[in-house]
C-alpha positions in Angstrom: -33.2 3.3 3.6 -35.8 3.7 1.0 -35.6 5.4 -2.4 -37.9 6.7 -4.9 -38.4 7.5 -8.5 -39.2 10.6 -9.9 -38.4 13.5 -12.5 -36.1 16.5 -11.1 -34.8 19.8 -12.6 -31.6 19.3 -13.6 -31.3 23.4 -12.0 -32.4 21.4 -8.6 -29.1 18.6 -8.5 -25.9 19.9 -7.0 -23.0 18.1 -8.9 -20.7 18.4 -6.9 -17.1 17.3 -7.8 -15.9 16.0 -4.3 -18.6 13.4 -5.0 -17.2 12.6 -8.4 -17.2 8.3 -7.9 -14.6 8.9 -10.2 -11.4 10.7 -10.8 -12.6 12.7 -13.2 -15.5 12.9 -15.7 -14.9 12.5 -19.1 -16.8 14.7 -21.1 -16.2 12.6 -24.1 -17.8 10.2 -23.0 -20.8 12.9 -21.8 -21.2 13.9 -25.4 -21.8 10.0 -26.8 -24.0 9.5 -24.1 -26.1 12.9 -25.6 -26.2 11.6 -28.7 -28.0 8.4 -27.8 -30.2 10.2 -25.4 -31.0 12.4 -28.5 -31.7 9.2 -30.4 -34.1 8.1 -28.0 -31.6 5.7 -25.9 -33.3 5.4 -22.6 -30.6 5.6 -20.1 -31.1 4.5 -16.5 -31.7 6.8 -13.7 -29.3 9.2 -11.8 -28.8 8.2 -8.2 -29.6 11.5 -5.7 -29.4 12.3 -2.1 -32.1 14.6 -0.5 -31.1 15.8 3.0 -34.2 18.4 3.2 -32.4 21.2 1.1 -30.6 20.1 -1.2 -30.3 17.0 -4.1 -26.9 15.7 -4.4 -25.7 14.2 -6.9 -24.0 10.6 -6.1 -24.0 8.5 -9.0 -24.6 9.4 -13.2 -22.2 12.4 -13.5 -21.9 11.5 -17.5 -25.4 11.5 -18.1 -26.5 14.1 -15.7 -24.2 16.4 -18.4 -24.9 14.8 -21.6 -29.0 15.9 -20.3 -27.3 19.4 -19.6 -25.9 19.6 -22.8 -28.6 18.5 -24.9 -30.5 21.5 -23.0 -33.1 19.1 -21.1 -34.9 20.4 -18.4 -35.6 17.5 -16.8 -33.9 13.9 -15.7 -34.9 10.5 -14.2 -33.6 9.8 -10.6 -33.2 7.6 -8.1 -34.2 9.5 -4.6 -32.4 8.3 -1.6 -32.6 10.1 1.3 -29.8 10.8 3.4 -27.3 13.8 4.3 -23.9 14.5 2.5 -21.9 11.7 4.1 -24.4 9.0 3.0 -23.9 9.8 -0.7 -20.3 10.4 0.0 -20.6 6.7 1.4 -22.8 5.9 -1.9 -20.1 7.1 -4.8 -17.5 4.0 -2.6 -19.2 1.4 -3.8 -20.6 3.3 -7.6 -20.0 1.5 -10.9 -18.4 -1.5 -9.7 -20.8 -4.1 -11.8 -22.0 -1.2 -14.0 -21.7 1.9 -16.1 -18.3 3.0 -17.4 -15.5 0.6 -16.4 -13.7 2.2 -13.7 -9.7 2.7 -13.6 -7.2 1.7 -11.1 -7.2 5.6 -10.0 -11.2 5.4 -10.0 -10.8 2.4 -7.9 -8.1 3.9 -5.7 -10.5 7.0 -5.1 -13.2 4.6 -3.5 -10.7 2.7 -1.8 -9.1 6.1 -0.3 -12.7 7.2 0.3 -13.8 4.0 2.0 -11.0 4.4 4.6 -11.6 7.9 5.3 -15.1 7.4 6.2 -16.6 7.7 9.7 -18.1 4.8 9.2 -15.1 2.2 8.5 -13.2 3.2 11.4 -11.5 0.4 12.4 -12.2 -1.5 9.1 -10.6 -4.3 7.8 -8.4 -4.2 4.1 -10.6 -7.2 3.8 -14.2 -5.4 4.3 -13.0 -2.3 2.7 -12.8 -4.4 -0.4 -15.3 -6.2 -0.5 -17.7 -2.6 -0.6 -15.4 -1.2 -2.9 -15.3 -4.2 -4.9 -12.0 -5.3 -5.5 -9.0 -7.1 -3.8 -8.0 -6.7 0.2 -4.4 -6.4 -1.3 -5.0 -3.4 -3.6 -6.4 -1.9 0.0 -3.1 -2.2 1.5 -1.1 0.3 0.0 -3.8 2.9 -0.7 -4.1 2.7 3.4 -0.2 2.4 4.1 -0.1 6.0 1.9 -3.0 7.8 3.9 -0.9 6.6 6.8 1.7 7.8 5.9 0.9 11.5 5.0 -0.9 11.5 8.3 -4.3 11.6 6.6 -5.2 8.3 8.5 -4.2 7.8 11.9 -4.2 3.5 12.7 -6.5 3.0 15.6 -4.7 0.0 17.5 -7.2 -2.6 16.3 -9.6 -3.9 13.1 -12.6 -5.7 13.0 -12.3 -8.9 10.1 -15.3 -10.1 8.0 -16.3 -12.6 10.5 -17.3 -9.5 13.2 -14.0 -10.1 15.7 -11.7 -7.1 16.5 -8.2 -8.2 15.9 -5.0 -6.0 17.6 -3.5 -4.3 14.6 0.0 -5.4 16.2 -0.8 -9.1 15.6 -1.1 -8.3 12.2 1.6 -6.1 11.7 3.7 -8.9 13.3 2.7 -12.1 10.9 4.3 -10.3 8.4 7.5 -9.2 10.2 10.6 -11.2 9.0 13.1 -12.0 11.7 15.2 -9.5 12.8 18.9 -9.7 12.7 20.9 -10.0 15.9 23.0 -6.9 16.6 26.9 -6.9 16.1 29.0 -6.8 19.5 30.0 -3.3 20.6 33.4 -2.9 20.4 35.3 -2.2 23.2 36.6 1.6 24.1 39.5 2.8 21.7 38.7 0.1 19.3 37.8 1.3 15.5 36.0 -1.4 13.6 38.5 -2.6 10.7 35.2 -1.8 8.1 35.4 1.7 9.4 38.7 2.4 8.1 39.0 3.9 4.6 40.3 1.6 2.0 40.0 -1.0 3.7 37.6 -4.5 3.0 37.1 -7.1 5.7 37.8 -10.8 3.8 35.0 -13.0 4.4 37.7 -15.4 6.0 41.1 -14.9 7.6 44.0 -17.3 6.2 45.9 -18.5 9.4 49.3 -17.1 9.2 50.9 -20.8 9.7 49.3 -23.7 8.5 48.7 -26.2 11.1 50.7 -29.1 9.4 53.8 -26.5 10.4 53.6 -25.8 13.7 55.9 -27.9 15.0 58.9 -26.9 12.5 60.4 -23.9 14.5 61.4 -27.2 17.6 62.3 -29.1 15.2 64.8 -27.0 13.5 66.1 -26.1 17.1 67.0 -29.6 17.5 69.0 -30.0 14.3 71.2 -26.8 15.4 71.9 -28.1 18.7 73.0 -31.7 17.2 74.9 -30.4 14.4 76.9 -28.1 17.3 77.7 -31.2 19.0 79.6 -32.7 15.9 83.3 -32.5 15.7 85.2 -29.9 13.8 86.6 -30.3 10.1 90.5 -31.0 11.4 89.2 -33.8 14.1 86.5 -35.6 11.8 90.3 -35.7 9.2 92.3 -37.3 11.6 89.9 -39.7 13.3 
């Protein structure tokens, strides 16, 4: 896709905030960036899309209002040309090696962006990144949340850096710790002793009877039936 240089009415360019690269623009920032233009700073160009009616802006929201508010008529721009989507695409990788250092929201925006796009479907967090410009692990939770508010819908598989299409499910899985193995069910009628109020399962049950014991209650049989064998008190005196 080529692009072109040239001069545009600032009244031609449609700023439009939904393609904001960042969060939001920070007209601080606008107004230090119209005092060097007023200086004579020369500032790069703005990046625009033409799709045959309209220019939209994609990239240089700062100075495209610092040139407003100095009351310029004119601006220097980069012309791609391409529809909506394209510069929508464009703002996903904007300012990651220059302009204003972006935030972690800015950076969330492109990331969000990225994986809403027609064009990533089936993306990996790994090539998501690397046009965004940052980590595959800052991916994964920006696309866990989109899942889960049902703004992204997982499509079963992804396709990795190297071109192959890997089953989402295999993915999932590598990560999956082990899963516990399910308690018994207890029989009918039975109520499970943690169920019952008050009440705390030990850890380990003391045997009632310690082992070394267990012979005591035959033993002291056999002393009662000797000692009932012994003579009485009047024939042990006269023997």
């Amino acid at each position: 896709m080529t692009a072109e240089r040239a001069l545009l009415p600032l009244s031609d360019i449609e700023a439009d905030d939904d393609l904001q690269p960042r969060v939001t623009t920070d007209h601080n920032v606008s107004h230090e960036y119209g005092l060097a233009m007023a200086r004579g700073d020369v500032f790069p160009p703005i990046d625009v899309f033409w799709d045959g009616e309209t220019y939209w802006l994609a990239d240089g929201f700062h100075r495209y209002f610092a040139a407003e508010a100095l009351g310029l008529v004119e601006i220097d721009c980069t012309v791609h040309q391409g529809s909506y989507d394209d510069a929508l695409w464009f703002t996903v990788s904007a300012n990651r090696t220059n302009g204003l250092h972006r935030k972690r929201a800015d950076v969330q925006l492109a990331i969000e962006r990225a994986l809403l796009h027609p064009r990533t479907r089936g993306w990996s967090d790994a090539g998501i990144a690397e046009e965004v410009g940052c980590s595959p692990p800052t991916v994964a939770p920006v696309r866990a949340d989109l899942i889960a508010r049902q703004k992204l819908f997982d499509v079963g598989e992804r396709t990795g850096r190297d071109g192959k299409t890997y089953k989402t499910e295999k993915i999932t899985n590598r990560a999956k710790p082990k899963a516990e193995p399910e308690p018994e069910p207890l029989a009918s009628g039975q109520t499970d002793i943690e169920d019952v109020q008050g009440v705390k399962q030990p850890a380990k049950v003391a045997p009632l009877i310690d082992p070394a014991w267990a012979h005591l209650s035959e033993q002291l049989h056999a002393v009662v039936k000797a000692h009932a064998k012994l003579p009485g008190p009047g024939v042990a005196a006269a023997n």
